[in-house]
C-alpha positions in Angstrom: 131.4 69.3 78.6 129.2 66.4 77.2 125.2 67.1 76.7 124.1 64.8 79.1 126.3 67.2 81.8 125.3 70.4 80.1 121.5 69.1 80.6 122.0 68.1 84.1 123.4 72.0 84.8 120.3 73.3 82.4 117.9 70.9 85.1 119.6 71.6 88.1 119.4 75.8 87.3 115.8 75.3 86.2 115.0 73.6 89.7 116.6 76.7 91.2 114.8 79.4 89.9 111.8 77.3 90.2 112.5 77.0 94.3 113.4 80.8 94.2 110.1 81.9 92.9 108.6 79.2 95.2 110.6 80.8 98.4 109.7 84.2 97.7 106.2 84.1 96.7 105.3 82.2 99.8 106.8 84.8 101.4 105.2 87.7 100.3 101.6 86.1 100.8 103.3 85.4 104.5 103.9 89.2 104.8 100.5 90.5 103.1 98.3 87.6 105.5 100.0 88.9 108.8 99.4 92.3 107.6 96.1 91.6 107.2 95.8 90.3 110.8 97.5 93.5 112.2 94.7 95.2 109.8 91.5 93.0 111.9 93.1 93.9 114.9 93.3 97.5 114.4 89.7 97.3 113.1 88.7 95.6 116.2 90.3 97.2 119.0 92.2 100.0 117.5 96.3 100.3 118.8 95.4 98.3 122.1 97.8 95.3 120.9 98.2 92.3 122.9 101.6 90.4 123.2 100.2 87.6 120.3 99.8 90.7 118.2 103.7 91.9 118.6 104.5 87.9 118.2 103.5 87.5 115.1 105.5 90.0 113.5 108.3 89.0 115.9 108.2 85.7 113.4 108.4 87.7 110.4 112.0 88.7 111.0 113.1 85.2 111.3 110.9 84.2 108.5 112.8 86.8 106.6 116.0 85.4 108.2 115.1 81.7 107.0 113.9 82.8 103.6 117.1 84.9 103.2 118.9 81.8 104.3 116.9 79.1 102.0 118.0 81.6 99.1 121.7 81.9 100.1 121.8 77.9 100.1 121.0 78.2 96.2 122.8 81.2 95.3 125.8 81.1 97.1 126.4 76.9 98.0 124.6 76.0 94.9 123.2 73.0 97.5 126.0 71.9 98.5 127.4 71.4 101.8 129.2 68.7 104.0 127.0 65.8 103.6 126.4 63.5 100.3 130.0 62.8 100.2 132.0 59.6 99.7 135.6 59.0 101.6 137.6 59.7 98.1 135.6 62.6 96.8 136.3 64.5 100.5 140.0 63.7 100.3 140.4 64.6 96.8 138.5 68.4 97.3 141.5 70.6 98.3 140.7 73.8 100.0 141.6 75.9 97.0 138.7 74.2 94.7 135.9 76.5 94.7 133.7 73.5 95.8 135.4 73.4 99.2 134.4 76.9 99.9 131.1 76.5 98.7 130.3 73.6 100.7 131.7 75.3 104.0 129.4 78.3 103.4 126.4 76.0 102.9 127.0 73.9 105.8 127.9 77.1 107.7 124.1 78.3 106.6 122.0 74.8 107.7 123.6 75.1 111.4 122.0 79.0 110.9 118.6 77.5 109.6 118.6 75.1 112.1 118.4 78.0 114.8 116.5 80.3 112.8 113.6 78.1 111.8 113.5 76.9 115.7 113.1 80.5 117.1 110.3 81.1 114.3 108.1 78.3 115.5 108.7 79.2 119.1 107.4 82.7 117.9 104.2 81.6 116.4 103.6 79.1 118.8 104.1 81.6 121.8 101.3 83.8 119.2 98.9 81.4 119.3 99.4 80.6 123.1 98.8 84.4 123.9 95.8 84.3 121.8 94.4 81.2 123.7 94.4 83.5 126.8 92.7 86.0 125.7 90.4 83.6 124.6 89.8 81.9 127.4 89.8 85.1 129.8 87.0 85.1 132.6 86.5 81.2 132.1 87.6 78.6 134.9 91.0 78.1 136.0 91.3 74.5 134.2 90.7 76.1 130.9 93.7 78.6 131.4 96.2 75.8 133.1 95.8 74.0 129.7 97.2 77.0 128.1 99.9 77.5 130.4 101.0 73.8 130.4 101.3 74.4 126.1 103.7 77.6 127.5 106.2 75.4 129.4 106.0 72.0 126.2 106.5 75.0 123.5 109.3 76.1 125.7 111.1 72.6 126.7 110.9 71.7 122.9 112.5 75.3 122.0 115.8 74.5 124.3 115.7 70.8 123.3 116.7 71.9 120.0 118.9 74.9 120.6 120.5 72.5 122.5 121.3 69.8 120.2 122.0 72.5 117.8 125.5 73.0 120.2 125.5 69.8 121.3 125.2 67.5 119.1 128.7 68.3 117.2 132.0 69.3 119.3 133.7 71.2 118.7 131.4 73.7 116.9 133.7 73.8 114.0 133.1 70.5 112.9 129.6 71.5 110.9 131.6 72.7 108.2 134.3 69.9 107.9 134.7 68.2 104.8 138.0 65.7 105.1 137.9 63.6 107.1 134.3 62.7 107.2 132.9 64.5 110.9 130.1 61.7 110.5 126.2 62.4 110.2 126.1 64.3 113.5 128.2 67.4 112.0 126.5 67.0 108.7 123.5 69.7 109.7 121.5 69.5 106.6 120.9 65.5 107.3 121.8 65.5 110.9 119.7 62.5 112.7 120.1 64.0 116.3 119.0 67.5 114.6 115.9 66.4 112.8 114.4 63.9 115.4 114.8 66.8 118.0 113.2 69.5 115.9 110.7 66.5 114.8 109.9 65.5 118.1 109.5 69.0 119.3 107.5 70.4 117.0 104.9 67.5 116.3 103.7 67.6 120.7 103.8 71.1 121.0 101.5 71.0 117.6 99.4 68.0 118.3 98.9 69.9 121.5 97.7 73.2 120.4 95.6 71.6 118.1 93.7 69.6 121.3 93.5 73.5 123.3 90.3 74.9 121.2 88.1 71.7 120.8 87.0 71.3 124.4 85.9 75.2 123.7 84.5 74.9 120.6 82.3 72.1 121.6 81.4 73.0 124.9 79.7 76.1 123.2 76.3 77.4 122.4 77.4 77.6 118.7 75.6 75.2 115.9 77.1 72.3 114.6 78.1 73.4 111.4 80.0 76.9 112.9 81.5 73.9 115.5 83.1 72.2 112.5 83.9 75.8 110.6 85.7 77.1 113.6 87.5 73.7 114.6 89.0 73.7 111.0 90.5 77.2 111.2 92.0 76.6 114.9 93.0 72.8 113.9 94.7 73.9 110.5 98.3 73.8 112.1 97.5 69.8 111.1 99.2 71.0 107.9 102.4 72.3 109.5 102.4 68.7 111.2 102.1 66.8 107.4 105.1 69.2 106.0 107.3 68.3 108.7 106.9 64.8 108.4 107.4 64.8 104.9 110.6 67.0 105.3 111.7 64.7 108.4 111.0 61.9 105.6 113.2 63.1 103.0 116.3 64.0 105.5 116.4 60.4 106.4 116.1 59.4 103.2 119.8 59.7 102.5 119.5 60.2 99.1 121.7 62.5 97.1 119.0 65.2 96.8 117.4 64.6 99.6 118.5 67.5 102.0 117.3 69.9 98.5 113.7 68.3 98.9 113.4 68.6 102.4 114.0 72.6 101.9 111.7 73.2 99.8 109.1 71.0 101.9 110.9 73.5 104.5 110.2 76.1 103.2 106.4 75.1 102.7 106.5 74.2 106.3 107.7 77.7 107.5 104.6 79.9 105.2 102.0 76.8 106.6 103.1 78.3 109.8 102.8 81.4 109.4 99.5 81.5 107.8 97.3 79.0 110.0 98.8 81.2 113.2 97.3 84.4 111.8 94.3 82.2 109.9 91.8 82.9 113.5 92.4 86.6 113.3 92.1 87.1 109.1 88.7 84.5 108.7 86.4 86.9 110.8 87.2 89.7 108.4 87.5 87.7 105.2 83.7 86.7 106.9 82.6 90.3 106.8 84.2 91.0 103.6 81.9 88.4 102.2 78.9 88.8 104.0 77.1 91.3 101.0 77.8 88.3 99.2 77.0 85.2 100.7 75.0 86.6 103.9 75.6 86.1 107.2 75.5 82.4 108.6 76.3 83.2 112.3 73.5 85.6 112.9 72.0 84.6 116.3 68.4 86.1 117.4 68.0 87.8 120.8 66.6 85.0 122.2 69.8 82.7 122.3 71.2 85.1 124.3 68.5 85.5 127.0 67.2 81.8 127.3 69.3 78.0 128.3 68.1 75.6 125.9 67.5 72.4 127.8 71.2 70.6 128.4 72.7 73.8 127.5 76.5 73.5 128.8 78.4 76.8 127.9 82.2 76.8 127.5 82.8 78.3 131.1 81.0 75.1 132.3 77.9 76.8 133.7 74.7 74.2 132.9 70.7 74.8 132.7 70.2 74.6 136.6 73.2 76.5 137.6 70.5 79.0 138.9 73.3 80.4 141.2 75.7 81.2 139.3 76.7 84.7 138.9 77.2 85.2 135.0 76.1 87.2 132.3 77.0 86.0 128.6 78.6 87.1 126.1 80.5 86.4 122.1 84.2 86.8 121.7 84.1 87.8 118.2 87.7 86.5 116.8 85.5 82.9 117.0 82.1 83.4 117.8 82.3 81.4 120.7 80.3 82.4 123.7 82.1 82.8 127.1 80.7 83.9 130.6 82.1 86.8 132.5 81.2 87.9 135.9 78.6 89.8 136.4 80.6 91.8 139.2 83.3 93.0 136.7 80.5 94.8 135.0 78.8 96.4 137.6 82.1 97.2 139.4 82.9 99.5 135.8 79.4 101.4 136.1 80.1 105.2 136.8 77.5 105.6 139.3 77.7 110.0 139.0 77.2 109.3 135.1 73.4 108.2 136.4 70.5 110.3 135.7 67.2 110.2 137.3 64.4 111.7 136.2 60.2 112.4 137.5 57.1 112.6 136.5 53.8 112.6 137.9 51.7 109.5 138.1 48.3 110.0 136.5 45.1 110.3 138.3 43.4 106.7 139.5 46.8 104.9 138.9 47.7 103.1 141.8 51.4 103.8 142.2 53.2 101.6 143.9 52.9 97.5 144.4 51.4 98.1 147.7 49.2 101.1 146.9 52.5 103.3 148.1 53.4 106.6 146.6 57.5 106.4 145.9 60.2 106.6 143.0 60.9 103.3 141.9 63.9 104.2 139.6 64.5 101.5 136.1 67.9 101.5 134.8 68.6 99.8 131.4 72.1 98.3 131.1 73.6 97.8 127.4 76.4 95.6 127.7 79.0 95.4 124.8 81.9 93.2 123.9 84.2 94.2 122.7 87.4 92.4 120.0 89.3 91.9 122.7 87.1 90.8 125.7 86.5 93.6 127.4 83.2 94.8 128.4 81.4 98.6 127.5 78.5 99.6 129.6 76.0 102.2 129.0 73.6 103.3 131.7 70.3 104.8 131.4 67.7 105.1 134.2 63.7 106.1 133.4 61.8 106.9 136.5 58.2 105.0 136.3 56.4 105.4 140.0 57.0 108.3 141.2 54.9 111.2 143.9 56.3 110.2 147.0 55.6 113.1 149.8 58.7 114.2 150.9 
């Protein structure tokens, strides 16, 4: 073996480990951030998990799978599979060469990442989706269609690339053909029809749940600066979008190493994912973490809550003169963003028997009544909490004030 070979082996090893400890770290900080999600959550609300919760870890299995896969493609192929190939070199590999079997195998695992790495985005995607909801719950019917229009684009673009996957190449076999030449479409790691499918698919459904939150956001009651704060963590799937293009970019670039690049910007892509889905639930309790610290910069005083600024517009839609409307305010605390709820749901949830009323005599020369009336005139208190997940607590308590009336 000449040197300049034996350094090319010495490059081409160092590259691998280098992508190995790339892969797996990335991983790991996947693992601990949804952890630390489930860990907010159970803070918050306790075991009361909703369906985004479930999701998310739903996409660590096949962000396991994909890792595992993404390794295999190094260890076992050694990067290789049926693509980057010239006429001679596939008729002269005979199917005793070791190469031959190591190329099957890693063409054998692209057509598996392909799938895999499709049914984790639809997981994630689906995560945030389900978190929209409950973000939106108890605003107008045009705020939830928007999330239920992202459920049927996340959907179509999930069997708009399963189906290429299959359909793309027939028969099935022909992903792992090396002589004669099964042409790009069978080549998965390079595959055109493959990669503008998933590329398509994936950049609308993300430019889409990107657009969800900011009619929210800036619809609020919040200041500017917690506006731009909060737009950030919801809008920083925009990084997801710039690995995939750059992946997409180095697939068609039909260089030699080409596919081996786009893997690694793969693999960024998949832990990008992962992190800005579960970024919403982690910042409120990195934000209370650091509070000793840096102080709180979302305190707001009691009177934000009980008056309407002038051109006050809150996310539900409700303006300064809606004097009708039946709404009493409130702070979803996964974004600070304030949210109306009816004022029926709350009073509906008010144990009535749990009411206590008590008397006490009015004192001499006090004129008892509005009217000069003896009666009970009975004051109840309401404390109305939100909670994590939406829901309202209530707490009664009545004080008697007017009282004597001759029975």
């Amino acid at each position: 073996m000449s040197e300049a070979d034996a350094a090319a082996l010495e490059a081409a090893a160092a590259a691998a480990r280098t992508s190995t400890i790339t892969l797996w770290t990335l991983f790991a900080f996947g693992v601990i951030i949804t952890a630390l999600r489930t860990f907010a959550r159970v803070k918050a609300v306790g075991t009361r998990f909703e369906a985004d919760d479930y999701l998310v870890w739903v996409a660590i299995l096949f962000y396991a799978a994909q890792s595992t896969l993404g390794w295999e493609i190094g260890n076992l192929a050694h990067g290789m599979a049926n693509n980057a190939m010239t006429p001679a070199q596939r008729a002269a590999l005979l199917p005793t060469d070791p190469e031959y079997d190591m190329r099957v195998v890693g063409s054998k695992i692209q057509v598996a990442g392909w799938a895999s790495y499709a049914t984790l985005m639809l997981a994630l995607k689906l995560a945030m989706l389900f978190f929209y909801l409950r973000l939106t719950n108890g605003l107008g019917r045009r705020y939830r269609l928007r999330v239920h229009i992202g459920f049927a684009i996340i959907i179509a673009g999930y069997l708009a690339s399963v189906l290429s996957i299959f359909a793309s190449c027939r028969p099935f076999h022909r992903y792992w053909q090396i002589h004669p030449d099964p042409t790009n479409s069978c080549e998965a790691a390079v595959s055109r029809p493959l990669v503008w499918t998933s590329f398509g698919a994936n950049i609308s459904s993300d430019l889409y749940l990107i657009m969800i939150p900011i009619p929210l956001l800036w619809g609020s009651r919040l200041r500017l600066v917690e506006k731009i704060a909060s737009t950030l963590v919801l809008c920083a799937g925009i990084f997801v979008l710039v690995c995939a293009t750059v992946k997409t970019a180095f697939i068609l670039s039909d260089k030699p190493d080409g596919a081996a690049i786009a893997g690694d910007w793969g693999t960024r892509e998949a832990f990008v994912a992962v992190a800005t889905t579960n970024l919403p639930m982690v910042f409120p309790l990195f934000k209370t973490w650091l509070r000793p610290l840096i102080g709180s910069s979302a305190r707001t005083t009691n009177d934000n809550y009980n008056k309407k600024p002038d051109g006050f517009r809150s996310i539900g839609g409700g303006g300064a003169d809606d004097s009708h409307s039946r709404r009493t305010r409130g702070t979803n605390p996964l974004t600070h963003i304030s949210f109306t709820e009816s004022e029926e749901r709350i009073v509906n949830e008010i144990k009535l028997q749990n009411m206590k009323v008590a008397a006490a005599p009015v004192a001499p020369g006090t004129q008892p009544g509005p009217i000069g009336k003896k009666g009970i005139v009975v004051k109840t208190e309401f404390d109305i909490q939100v909670s994590e997940d939406g829901s309202s607590q209530h707490h009664a308590e009545q004080k008697a004030t007017c009282v004597h009336e001759p029975w």
